[in-house]
N, CA, C and O atoms as CSV, one atom per row, in Angstrom:
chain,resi,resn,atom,element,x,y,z
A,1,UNK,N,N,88.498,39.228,47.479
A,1,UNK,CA,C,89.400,38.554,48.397
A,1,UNK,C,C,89.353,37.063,48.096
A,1,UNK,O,O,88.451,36.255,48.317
A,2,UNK,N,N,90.081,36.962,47.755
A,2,UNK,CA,C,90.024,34.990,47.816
A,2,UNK,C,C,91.152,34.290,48.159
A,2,UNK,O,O,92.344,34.599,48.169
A,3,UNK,N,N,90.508,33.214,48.458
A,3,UNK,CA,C,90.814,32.502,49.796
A,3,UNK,C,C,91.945,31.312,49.094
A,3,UNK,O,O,92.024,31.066,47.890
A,4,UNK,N,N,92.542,30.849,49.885
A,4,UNK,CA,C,94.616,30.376,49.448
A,4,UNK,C,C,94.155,28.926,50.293
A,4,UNK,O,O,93.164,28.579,50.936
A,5,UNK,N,N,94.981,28.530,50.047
A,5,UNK,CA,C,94.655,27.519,50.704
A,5,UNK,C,C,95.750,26.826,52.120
A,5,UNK,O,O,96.963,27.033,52.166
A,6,UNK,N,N,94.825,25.848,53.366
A,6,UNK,CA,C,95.869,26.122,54.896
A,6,UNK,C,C,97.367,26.350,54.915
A,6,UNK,O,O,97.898,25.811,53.944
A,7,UNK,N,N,98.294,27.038,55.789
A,7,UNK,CA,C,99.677,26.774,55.531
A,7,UNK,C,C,99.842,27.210,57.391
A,7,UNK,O,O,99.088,27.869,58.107
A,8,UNK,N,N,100.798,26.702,57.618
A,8,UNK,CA,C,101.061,26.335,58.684
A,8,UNK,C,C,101.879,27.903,59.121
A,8,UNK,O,O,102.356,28.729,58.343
A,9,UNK,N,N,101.838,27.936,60.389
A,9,UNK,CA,C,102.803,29.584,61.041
A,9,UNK,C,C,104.037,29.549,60.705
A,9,UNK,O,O,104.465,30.660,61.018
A,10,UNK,N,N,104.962,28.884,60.210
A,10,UNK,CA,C,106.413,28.431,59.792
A,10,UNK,C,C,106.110,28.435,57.927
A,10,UNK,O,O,106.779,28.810,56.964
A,11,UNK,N,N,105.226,28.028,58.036
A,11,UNK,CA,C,105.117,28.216,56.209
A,11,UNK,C,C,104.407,29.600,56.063
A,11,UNK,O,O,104.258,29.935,54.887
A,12,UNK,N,N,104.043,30.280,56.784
A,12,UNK,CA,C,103.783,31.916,56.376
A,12,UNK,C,C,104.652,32.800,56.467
A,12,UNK,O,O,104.733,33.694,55.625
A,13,UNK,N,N,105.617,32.696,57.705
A,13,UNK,CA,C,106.697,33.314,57.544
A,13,UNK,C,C,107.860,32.937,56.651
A,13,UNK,O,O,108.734,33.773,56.424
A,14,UNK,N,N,107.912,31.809,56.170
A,14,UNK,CA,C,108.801,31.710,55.061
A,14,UNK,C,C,108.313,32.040,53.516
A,14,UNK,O,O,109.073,31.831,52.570
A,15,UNK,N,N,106.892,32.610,53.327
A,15,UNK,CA,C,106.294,32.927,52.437
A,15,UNK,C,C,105.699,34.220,51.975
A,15,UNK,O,O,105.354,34.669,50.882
A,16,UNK,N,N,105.707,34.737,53.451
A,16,UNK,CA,C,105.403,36.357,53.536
A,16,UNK,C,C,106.538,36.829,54.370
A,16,UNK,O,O,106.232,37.197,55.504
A,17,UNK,N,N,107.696,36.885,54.055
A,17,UNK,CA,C,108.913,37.187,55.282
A,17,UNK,C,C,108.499,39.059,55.756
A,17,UNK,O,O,108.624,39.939,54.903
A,18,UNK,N,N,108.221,39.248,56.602
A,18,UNK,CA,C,108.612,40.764,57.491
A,18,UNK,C,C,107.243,41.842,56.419
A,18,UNK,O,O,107.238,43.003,56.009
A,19,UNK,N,N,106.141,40.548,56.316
A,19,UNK,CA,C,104.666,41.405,56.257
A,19,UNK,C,C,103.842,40.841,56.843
A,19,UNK,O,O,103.914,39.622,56.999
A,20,UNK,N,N,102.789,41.603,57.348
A,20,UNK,CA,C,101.332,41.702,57.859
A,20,UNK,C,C,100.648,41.051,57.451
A,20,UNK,O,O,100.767,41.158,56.230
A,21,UNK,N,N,99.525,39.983,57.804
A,21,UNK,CA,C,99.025,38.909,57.607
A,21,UNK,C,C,97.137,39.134,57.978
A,21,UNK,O,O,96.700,39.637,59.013
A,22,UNK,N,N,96.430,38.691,57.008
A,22,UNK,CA,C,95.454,38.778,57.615
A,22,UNK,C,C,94.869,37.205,57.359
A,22,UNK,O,O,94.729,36.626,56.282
A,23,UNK,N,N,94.574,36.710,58.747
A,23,UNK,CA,C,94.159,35.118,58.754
A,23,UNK,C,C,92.874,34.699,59.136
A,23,UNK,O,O,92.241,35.232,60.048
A,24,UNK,N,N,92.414,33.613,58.357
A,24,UNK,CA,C,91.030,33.393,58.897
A,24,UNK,C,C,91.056,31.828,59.119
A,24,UNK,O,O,92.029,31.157,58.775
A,25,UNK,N,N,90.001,31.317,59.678
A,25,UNK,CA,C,90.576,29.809,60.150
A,25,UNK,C,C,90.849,29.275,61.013
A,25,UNK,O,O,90.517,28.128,61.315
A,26,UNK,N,N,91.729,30.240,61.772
A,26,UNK,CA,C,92.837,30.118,62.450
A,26,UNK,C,C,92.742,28.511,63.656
A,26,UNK,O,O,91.771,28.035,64.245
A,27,UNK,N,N,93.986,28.140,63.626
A,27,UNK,CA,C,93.927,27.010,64.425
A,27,UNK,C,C,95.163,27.441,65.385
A,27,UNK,O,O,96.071,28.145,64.944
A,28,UNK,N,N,95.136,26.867,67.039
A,28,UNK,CA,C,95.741,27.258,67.633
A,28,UNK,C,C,96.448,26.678,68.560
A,28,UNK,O,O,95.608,26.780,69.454
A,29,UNK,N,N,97.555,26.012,69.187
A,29,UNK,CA,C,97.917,25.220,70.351
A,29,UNK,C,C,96.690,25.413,71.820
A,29,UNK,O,O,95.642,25.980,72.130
A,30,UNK,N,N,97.610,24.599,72.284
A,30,UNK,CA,C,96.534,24.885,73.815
A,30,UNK,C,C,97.322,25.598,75.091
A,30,UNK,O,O,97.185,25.375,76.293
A,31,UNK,N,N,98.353,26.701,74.287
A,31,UNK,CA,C,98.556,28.176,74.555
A,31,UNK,C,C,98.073,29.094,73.773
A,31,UNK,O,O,97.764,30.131,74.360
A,32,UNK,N,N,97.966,29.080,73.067
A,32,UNK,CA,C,97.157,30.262,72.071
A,32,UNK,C,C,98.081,30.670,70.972
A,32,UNK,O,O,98.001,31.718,70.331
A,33,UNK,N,N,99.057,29.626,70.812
A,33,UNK,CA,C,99.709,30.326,69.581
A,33,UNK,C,C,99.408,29.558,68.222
A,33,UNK,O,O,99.045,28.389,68.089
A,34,UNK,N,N,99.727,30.803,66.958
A,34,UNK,CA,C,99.027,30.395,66.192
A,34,UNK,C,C,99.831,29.019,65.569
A,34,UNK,O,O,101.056,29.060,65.449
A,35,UNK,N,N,99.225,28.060,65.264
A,35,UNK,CA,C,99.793,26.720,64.535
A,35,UNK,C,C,99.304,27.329,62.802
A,35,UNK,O,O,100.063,28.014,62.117
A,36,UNK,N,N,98.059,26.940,62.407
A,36,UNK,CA,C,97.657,27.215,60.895
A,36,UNK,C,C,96.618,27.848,60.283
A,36,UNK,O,O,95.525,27.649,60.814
A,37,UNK,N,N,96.636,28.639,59.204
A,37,UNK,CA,C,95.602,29.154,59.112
A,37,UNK,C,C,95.570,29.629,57.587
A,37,UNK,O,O,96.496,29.370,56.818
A,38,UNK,N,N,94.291,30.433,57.163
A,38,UNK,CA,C,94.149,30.811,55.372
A,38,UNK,C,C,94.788,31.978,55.772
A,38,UNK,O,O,94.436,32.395,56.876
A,39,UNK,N,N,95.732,32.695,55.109
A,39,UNK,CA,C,95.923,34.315,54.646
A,39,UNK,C,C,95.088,34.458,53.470
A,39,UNK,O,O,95.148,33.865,52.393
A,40,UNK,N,N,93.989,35.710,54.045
A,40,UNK,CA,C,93.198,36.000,52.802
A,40,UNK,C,C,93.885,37.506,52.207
A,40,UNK,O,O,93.470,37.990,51.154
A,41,UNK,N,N,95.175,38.285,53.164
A,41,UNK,CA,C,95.633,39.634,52.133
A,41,UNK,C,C,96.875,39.445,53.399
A,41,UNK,O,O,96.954,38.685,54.364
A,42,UNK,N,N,97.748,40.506,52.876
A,42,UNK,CA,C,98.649,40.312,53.449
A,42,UNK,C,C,99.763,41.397,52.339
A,42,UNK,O,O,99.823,41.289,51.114
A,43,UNK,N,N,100.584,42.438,53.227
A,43,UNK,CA,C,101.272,43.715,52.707
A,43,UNK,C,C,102.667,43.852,53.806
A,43,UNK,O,O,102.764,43.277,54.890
A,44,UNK,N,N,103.477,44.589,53.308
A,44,UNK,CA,C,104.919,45.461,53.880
A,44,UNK,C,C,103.913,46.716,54.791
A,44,UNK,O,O,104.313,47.413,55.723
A,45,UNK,N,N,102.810,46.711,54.295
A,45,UNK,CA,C,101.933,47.800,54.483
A,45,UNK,C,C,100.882,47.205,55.406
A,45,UNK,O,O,100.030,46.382,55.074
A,46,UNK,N,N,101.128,47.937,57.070
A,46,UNK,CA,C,99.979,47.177,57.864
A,46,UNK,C,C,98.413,48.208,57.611
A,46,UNK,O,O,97.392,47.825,58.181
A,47,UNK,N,N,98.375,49.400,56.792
A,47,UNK,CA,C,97.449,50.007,56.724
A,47,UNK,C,C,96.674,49.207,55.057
A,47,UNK,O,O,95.481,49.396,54.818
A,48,UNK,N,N,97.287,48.625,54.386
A,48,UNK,CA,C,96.305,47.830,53.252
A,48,UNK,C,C,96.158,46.318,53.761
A,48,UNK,O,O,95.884,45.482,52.900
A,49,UNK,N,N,96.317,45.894,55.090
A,49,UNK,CA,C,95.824,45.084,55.651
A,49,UNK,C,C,94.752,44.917,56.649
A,49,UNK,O,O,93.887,44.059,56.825
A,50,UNK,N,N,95.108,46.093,57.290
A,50,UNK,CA,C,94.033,46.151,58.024
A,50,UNK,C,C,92.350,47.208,57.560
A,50,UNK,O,O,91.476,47.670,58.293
A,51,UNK,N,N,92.482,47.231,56.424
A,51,UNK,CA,C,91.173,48.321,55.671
A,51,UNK,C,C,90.328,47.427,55.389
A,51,UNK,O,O,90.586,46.228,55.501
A,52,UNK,N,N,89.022,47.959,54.919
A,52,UNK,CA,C,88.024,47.502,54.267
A,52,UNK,C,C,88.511,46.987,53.067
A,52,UNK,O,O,89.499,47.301,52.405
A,53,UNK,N,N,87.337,45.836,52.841
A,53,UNK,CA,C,85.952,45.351,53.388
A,53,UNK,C,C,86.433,44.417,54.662
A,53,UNK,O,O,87.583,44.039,54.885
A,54,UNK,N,N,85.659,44.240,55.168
A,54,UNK,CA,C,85.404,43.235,56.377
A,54,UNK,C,C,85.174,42.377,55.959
A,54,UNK,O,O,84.653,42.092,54.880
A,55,UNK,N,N,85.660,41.612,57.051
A,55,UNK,CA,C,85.640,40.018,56.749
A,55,UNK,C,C,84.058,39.163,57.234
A,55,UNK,O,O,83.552,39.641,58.250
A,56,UNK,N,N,83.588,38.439,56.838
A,56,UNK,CA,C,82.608,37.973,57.553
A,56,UNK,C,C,82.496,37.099,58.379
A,56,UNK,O,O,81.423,36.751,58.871
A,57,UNK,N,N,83.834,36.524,58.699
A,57,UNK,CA,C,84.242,35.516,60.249
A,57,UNK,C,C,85.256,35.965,60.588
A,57,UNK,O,O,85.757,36.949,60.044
A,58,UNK,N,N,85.668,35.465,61.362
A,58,UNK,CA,C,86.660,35.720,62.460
A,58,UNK,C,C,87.932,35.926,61.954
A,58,UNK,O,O,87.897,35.521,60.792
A,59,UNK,N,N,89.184,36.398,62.253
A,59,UNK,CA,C,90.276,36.472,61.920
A,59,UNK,C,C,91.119,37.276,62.369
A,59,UNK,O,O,90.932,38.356,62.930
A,60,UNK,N,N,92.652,36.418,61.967
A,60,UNK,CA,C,93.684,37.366,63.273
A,60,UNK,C,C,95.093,38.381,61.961
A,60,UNK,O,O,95.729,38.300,60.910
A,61,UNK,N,N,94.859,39.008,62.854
A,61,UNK,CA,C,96.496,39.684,62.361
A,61,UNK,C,C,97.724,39.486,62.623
A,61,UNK,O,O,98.011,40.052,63.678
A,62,UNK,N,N,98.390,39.074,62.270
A,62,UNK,CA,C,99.896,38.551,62.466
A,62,UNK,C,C,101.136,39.328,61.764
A,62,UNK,O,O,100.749,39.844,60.715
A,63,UNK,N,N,102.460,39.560,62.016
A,63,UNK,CA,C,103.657,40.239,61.277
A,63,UNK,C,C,104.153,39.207,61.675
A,63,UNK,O,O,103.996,38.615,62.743
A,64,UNK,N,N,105.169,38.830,60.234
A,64,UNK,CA,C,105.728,37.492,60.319
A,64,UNK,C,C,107.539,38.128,60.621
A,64,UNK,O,O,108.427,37.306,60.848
A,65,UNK,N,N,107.790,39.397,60.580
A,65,UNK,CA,C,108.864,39.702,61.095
A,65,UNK,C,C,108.857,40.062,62.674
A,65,UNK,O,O,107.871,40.178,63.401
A,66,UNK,N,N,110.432,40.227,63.055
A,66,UNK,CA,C,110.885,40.670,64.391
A,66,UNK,C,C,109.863,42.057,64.414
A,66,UNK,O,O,109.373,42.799,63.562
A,67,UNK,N,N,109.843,41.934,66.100
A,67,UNK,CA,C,108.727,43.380,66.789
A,67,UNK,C,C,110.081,43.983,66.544
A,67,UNK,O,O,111.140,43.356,66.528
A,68,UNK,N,N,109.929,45.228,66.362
A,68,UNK,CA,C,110.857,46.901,66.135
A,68,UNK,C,C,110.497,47.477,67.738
A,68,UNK,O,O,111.259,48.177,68.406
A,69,UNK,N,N,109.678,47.185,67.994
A,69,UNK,CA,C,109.359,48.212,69.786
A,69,UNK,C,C,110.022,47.065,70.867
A,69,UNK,O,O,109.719,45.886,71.048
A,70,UNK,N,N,111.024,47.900,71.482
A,70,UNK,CA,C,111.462,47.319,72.518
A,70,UNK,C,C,110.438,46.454,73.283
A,70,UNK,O,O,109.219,46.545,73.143
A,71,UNK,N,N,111.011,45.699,74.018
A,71,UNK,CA,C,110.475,44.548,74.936
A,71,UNK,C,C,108.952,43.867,74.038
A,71,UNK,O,O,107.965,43.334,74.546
A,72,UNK,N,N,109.226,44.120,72.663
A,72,UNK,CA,C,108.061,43.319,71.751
A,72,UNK,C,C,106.845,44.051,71.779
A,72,UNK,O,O,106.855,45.204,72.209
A,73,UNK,N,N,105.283,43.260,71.171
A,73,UNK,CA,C,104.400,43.702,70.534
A,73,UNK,C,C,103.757,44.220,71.901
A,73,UNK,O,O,103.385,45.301,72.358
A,74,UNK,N,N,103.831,42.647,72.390
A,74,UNK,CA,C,103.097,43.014,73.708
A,74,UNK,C,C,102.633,44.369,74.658
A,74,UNK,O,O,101.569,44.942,74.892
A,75,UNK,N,N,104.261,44.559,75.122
A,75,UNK,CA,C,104.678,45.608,75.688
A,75,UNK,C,C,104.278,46.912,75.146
A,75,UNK,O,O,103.827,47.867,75.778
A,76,UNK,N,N,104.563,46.794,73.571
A,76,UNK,CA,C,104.091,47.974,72.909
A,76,UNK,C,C,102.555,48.343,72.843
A,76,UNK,O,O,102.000,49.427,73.024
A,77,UNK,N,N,102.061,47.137,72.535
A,77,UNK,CA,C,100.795,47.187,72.615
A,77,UNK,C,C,99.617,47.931,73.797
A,77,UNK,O,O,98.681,48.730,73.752
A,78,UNK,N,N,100.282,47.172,74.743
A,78,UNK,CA,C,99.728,47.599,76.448
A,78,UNK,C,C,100.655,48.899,76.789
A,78,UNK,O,O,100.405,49.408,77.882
A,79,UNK,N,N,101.327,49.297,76.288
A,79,UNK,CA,C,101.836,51.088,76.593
A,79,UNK,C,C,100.880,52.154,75.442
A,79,UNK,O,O,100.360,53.193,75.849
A,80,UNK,N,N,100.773,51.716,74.060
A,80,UNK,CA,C,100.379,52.542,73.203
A,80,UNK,C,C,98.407,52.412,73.357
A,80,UNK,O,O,97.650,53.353,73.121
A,81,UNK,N,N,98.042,51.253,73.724
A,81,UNK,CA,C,96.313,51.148,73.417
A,81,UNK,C,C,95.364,50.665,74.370
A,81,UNK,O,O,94.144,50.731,74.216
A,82,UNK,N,N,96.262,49.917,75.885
A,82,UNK,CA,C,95.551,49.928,76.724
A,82,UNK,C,C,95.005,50.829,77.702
A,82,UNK,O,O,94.179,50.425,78.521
């Protein structure tokens, strides 16, 4: 895995358009959204993003395209895993 160097949430989606992101770094407003961070992998494919190996700090997952599940991730999220 090696490591890219910072790019901002507007420069990932114009660089990875409508794939899965795996970020470490991460920097954040003082709402919680993401501002910048390293992509260390990143696929069309959220299952070769989210596999082994593990990371050894912290890091977030992001899709730099539109949510497909009505009323967004959120919603989907808290119906399918909460």
């Amino acid at each position: 895995m090696m490591k890219q160097e910072r790019m901002t949430w507007e420069e990932m989606k114009k660089h990875f358009p409508d794939e899965w992101l795996l970020i470490i770094d991460c920097k954040h407003d003082t709402s919680g959204q993401l501002i910048s961070g390293i992509v260390v992998r990143h696929s069309k494919d959220d299952t070769k993003v989210f596999q082994p190996p593990a990371l050894k700090e912290s890091g977030a997952f992001k899709y730099t395209g539109e949510s497909q599940f009505p009323g967004g991730w959120r919603t989907h999220a808290k119906h399918n895993y909460v």
